[in-house]
OpenMM code with the backbone's topology and positions (N, CA, C; nanometers):
from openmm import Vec3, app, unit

residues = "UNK UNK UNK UNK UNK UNK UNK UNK UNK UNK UNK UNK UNK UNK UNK UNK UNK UNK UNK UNK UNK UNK UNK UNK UNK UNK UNK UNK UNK UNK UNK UNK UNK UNK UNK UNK UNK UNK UNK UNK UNK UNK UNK UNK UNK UNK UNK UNK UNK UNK UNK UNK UNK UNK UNK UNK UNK UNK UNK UNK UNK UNK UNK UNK UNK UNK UNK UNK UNK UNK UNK UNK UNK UNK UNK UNK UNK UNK UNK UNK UNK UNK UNK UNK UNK UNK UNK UNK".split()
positions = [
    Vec3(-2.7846, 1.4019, 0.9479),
    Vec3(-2.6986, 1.5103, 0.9032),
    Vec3(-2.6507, 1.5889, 1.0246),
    Vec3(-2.5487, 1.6225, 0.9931),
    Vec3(-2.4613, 1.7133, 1.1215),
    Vec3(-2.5315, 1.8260, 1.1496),
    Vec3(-2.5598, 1.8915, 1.2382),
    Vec3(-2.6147, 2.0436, 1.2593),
    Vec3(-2.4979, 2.1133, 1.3481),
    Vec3(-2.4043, 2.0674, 1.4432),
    Vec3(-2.3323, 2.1503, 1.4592),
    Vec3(-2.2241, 2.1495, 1.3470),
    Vec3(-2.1081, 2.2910, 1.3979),
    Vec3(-2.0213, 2.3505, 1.3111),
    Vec3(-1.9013, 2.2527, 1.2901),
    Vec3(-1.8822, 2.2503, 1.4439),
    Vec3(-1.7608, 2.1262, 1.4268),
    Vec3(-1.7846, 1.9997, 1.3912),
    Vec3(-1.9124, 1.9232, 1.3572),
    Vec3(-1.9694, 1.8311, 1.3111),
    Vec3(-1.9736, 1.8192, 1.1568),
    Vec3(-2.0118, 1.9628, 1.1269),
    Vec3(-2.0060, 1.9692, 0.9592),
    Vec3(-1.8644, 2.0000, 0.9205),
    Vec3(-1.7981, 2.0589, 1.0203),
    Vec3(-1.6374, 2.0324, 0.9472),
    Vec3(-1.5711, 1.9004, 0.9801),
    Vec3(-1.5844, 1.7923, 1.0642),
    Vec3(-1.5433, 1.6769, 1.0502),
    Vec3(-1.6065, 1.6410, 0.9268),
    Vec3(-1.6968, 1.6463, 0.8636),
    Vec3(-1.7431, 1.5620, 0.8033),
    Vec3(-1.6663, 1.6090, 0.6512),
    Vec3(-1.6678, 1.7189, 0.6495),
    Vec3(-1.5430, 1.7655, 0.5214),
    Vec3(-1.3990, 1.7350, 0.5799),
    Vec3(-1.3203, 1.7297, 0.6473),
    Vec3(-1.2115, 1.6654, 0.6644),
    Vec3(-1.1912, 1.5017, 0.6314),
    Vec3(-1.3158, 1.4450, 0.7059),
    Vec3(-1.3279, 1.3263, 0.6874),
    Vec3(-1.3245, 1.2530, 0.5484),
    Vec3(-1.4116, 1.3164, 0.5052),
    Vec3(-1.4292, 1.3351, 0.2841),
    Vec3(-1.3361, 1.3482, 0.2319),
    Vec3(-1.2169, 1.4546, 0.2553),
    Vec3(-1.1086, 1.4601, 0.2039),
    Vec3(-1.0295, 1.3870, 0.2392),
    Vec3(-0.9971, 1.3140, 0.3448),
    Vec3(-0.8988, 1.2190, 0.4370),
    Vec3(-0.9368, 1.1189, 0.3394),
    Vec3(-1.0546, 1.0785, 0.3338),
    Vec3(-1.0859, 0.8992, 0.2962),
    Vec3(-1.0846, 0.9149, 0.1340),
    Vec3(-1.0878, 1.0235, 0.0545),
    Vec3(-1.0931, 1.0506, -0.0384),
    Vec3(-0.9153, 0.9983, -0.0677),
    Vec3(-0.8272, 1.1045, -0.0289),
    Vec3(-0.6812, 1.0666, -0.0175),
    Vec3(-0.6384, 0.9133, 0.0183),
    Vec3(-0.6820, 0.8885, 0.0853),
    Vec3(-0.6499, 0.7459, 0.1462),
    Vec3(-0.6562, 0.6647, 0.0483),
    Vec3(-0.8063, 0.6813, -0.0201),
    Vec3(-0.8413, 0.5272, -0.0941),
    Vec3(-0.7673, 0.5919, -0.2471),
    Vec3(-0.7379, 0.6963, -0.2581),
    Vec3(-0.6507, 0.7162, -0.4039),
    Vec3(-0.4798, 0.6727, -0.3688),
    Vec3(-0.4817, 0.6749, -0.2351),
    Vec3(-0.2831, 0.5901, -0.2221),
    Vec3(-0.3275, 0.4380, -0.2011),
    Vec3(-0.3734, 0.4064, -0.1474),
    Vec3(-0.4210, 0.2656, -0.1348),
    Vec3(-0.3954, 0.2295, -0.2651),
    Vec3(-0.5051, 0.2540, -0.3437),
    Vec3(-0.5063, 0.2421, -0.5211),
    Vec3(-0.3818, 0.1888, -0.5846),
    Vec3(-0.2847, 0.3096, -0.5349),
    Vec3(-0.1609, 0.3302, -0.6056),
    Vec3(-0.0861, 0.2215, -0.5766),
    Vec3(-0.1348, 0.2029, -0.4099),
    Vec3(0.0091, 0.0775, -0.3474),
    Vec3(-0.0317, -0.0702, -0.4107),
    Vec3(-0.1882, -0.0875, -0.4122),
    Vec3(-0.2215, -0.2227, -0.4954),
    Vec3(-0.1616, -0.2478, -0.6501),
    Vec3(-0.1440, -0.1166, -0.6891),
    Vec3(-0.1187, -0.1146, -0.8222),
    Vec3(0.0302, -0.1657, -0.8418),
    Vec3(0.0836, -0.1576, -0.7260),
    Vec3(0.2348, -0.1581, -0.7535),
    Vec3(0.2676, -0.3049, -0.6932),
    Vec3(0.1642, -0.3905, -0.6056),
    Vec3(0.1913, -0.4691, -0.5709),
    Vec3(0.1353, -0.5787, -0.6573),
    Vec3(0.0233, -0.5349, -0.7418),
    Vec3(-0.0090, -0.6092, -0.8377),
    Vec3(0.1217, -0.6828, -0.9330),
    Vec3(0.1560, -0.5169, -0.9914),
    Vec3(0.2800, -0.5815, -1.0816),
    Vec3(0.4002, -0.6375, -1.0562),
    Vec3(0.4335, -0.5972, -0.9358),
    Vec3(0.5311, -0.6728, -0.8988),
    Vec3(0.5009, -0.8008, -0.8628),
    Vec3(0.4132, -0.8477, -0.8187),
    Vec3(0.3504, -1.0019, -0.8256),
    Vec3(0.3442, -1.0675, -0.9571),
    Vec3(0.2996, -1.0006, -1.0721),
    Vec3(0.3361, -1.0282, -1.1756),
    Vec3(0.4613, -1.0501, -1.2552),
    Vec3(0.5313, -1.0292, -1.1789),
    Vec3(0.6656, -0.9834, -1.2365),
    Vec3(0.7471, -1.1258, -1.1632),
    Vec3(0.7179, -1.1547, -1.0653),
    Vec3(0.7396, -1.2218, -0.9591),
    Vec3(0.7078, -1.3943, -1.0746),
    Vec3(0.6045, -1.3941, -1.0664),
    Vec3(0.5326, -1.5074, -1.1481),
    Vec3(0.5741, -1.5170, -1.3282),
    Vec3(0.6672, -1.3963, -1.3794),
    Vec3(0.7016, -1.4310, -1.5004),
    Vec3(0.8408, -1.4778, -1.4620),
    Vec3(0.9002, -1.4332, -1.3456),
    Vec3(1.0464, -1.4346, -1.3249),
    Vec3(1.0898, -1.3557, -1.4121),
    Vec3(1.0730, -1.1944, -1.3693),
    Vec3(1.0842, -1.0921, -1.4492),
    Vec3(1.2335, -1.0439, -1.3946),
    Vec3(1.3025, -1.0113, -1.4485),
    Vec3(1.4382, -0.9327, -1.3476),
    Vec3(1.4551, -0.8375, -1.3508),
    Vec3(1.3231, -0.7571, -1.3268),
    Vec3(1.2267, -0.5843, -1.2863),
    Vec3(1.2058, -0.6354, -1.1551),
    Vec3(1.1856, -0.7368, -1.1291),
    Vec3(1.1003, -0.7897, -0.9635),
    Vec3(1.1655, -0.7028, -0.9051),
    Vec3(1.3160, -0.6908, -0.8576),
    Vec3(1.3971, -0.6011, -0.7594),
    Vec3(1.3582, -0.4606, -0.7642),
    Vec3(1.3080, -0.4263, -0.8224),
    Vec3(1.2996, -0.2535, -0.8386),
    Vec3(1.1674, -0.2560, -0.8405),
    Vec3(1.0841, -0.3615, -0.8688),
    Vec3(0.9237, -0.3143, -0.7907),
    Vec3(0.8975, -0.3951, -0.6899),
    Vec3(0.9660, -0.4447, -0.5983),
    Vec3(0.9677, -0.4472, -0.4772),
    Vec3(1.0037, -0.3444, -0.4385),
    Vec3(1.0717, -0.2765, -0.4603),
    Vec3(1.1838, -0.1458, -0.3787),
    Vec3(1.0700, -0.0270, -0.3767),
    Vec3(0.9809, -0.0044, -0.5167),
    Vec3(0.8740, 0.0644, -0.5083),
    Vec3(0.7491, 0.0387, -0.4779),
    Vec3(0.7241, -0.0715, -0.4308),
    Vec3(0.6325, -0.1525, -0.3077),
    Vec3(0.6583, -0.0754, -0.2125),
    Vec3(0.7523, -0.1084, -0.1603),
    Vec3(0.7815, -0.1192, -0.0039),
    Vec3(0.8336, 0.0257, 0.0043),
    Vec3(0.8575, 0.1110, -0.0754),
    Vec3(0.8172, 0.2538, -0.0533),
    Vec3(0.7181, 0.3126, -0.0583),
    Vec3(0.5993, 0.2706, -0.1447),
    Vec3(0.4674, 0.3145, -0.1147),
    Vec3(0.4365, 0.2780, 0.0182),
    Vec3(0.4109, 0.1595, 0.0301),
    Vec3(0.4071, 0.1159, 0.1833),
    Vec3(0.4266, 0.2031, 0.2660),
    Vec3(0.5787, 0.2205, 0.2981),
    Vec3(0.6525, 0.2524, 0.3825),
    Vec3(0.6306, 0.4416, 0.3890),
    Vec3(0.5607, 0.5148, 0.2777),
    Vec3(0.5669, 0.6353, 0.3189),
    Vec3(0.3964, 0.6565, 0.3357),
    Vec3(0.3276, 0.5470, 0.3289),
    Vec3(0.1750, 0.5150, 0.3515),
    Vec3(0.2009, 0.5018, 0.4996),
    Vec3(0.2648, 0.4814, 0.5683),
    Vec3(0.2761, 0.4699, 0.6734),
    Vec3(0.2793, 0.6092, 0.7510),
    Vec3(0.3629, 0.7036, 0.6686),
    Vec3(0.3993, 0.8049, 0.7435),
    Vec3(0.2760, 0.9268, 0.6898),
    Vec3(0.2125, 0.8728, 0.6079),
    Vec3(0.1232, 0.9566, 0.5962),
    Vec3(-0.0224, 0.9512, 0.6614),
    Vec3(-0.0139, 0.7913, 0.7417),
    Vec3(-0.1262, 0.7416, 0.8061),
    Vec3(-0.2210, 0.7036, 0.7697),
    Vec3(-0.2042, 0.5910, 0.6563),
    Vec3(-0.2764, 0.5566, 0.5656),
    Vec3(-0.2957, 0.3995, 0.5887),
    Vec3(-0.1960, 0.3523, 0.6517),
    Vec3(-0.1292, 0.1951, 0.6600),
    Vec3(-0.0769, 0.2459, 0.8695),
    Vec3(-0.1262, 0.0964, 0.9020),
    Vec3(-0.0354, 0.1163, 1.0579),
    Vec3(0.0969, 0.0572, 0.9834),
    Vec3(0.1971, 0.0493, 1.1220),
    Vec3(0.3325, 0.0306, 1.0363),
    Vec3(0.3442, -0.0983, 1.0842),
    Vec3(0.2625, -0.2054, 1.1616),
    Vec3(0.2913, -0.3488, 1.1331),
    Vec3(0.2709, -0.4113, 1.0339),
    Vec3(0.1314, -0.3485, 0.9491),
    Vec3(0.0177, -0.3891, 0.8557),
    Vec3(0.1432, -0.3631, 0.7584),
    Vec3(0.1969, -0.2631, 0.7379),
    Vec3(0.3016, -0.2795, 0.6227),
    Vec3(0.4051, -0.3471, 0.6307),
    Vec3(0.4945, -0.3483, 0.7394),
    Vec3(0.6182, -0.4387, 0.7491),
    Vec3(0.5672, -0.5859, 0.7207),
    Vec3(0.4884, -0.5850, 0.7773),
    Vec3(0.4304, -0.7801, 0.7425),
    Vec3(0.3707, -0.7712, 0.5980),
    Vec3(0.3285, -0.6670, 0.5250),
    Vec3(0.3078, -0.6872, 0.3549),
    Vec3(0.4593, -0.7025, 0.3105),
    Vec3(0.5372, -0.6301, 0.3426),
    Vec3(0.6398, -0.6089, 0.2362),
    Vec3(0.7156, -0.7102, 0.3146),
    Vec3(0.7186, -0.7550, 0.3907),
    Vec3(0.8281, -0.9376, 0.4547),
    Vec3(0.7178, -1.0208, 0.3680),
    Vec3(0.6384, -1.0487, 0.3290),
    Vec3(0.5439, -1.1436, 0.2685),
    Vec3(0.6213, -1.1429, 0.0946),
    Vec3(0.6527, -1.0054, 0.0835),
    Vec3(0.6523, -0.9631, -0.0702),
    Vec3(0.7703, -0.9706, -0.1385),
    Vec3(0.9029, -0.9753, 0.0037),
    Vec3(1.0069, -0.9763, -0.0314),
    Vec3(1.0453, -1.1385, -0.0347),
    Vec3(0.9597, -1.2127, 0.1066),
    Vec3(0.9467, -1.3806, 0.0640),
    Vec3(0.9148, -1.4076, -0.0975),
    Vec3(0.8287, -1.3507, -0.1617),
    Vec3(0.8000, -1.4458, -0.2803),
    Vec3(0.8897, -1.4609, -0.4196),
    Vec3(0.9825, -1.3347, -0.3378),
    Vec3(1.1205, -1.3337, -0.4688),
    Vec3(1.2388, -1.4241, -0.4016),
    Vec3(1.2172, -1.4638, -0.2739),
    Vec3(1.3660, -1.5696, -0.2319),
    Vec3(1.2752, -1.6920, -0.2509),
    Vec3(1.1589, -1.6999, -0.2469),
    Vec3(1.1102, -1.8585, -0.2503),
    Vec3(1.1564, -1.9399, -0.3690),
    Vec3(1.1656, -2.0758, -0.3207),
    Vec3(1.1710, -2.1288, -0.4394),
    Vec3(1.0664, -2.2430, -0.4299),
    Vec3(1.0542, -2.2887, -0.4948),
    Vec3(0.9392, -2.4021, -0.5963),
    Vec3(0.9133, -2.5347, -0.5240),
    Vec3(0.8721, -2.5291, -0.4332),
    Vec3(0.8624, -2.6907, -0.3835),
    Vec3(0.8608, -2.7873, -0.4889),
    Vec3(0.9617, -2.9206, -0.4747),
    Vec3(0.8977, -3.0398, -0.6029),
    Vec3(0.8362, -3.1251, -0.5431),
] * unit.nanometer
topology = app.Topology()
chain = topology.addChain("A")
for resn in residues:
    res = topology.addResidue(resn, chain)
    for name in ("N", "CA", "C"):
        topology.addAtom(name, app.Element.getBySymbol(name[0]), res)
């Protein structure tokens, strides 16, 4: 346990930081879930939850939640699986 001051206040910043973090995280899986789903029904929603993908992402970034390679290479992965097509 911390005994100094500035030790016990990292450790409440820290709590609240990782607390925030893993509740946007949450949110961005959630959105990448369905749009993967959407992806795999050949839904024609896919375009507009990509767009809200890659804005969670993309403001996960600015909130320092995501580095910004870790996201550009999710959402180029995410935007591949709506131009792919079907190997025979």
């Amino acid at each position: 346990m911390a005994d100094h001051a500035s030790a016990i206040k990292r450790m409440r910043q820290n709590t609240k930081r990782r607390l925030r973090n893993v509740s946007y995280k949450s949110r961005v899986k959630t959105a990448v879930k369905k749009y993967l789903q959407a992806v795999a029904e050949k839904d024609s929603a896919a375009d507009q939850l990509l767009r809200e993908a890659s804005s969670l992402l993309q403001k996960g970034v600015s909130k320092g939640v995501y580095h910004k390679n870790t996201a550009s290479r999710t959402i180029s992965r995410l935007a591949l699986k709506l131009t792919e097509q079907p190997t025979q």
